[in-house]
N, C-alpha and C positions, 0 to 999 in steps of 0.2 A: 531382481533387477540386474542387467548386464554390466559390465565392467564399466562400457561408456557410458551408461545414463549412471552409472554410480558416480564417475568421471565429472558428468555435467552437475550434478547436485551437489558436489562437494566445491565446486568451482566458482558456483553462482554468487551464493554472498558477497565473494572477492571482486567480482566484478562489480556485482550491486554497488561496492562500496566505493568504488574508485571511480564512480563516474559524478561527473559535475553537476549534473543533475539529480532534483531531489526525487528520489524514486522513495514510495511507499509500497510495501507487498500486504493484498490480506488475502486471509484463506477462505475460505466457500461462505462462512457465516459473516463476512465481513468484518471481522477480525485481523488488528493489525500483526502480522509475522513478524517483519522485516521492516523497518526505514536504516535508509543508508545518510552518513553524516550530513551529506545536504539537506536530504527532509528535517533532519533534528534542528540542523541551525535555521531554514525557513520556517518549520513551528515551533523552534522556541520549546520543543521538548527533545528530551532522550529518549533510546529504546528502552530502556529497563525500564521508563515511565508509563511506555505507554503499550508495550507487550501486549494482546490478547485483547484491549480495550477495543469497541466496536467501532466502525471508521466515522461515523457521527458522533464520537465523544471527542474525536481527533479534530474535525475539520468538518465545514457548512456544505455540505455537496449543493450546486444551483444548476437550474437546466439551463446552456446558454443561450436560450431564443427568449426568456423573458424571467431569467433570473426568481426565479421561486422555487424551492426548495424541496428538493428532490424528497418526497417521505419514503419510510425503509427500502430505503437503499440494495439492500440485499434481494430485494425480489424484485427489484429492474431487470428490463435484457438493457446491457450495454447498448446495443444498436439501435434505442429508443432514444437515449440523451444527447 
């Protein structure tokens, strides 16, 4: 990895954290990385709580045209919901 994407990844968290918005991160298998202090206070949980837990132990994912419940999650394309 080059100096500036080592730059950008060391960076991100800081930003993650300091925006007023609740941003949650997960990694490929839907796995939470990252929530920054705002997602913790909108769910009512912490990171240490919820680390590694799959993003349907977190939160009810719903499709917005008619509200029913998105099943695993992880093998959606994005561009479908």
């Amino acid at each position: 990895m080059d100096t500036s994407a080592q730059l950008h990844f060391a960076t991100l968290p800081c930003v993650l954290a300091s925006l007023r918005d609740a941003v949650v991160v997960v990694d490929r298998d839907c796995r939470v990385a990252f929530m920054n202090p705002a997602a913790e206070r909108l769910l009512g949980r912490s990171m240490s709580t919820t680390q590694n837990l799959h993003l349907e132990q977190l939160l009810s994912v719903v499709r917005a045209r008619d509200r029913k419940p998105i099943e695993e999650l992880a093998t959606h394309d994005s561009r479908a919901l």
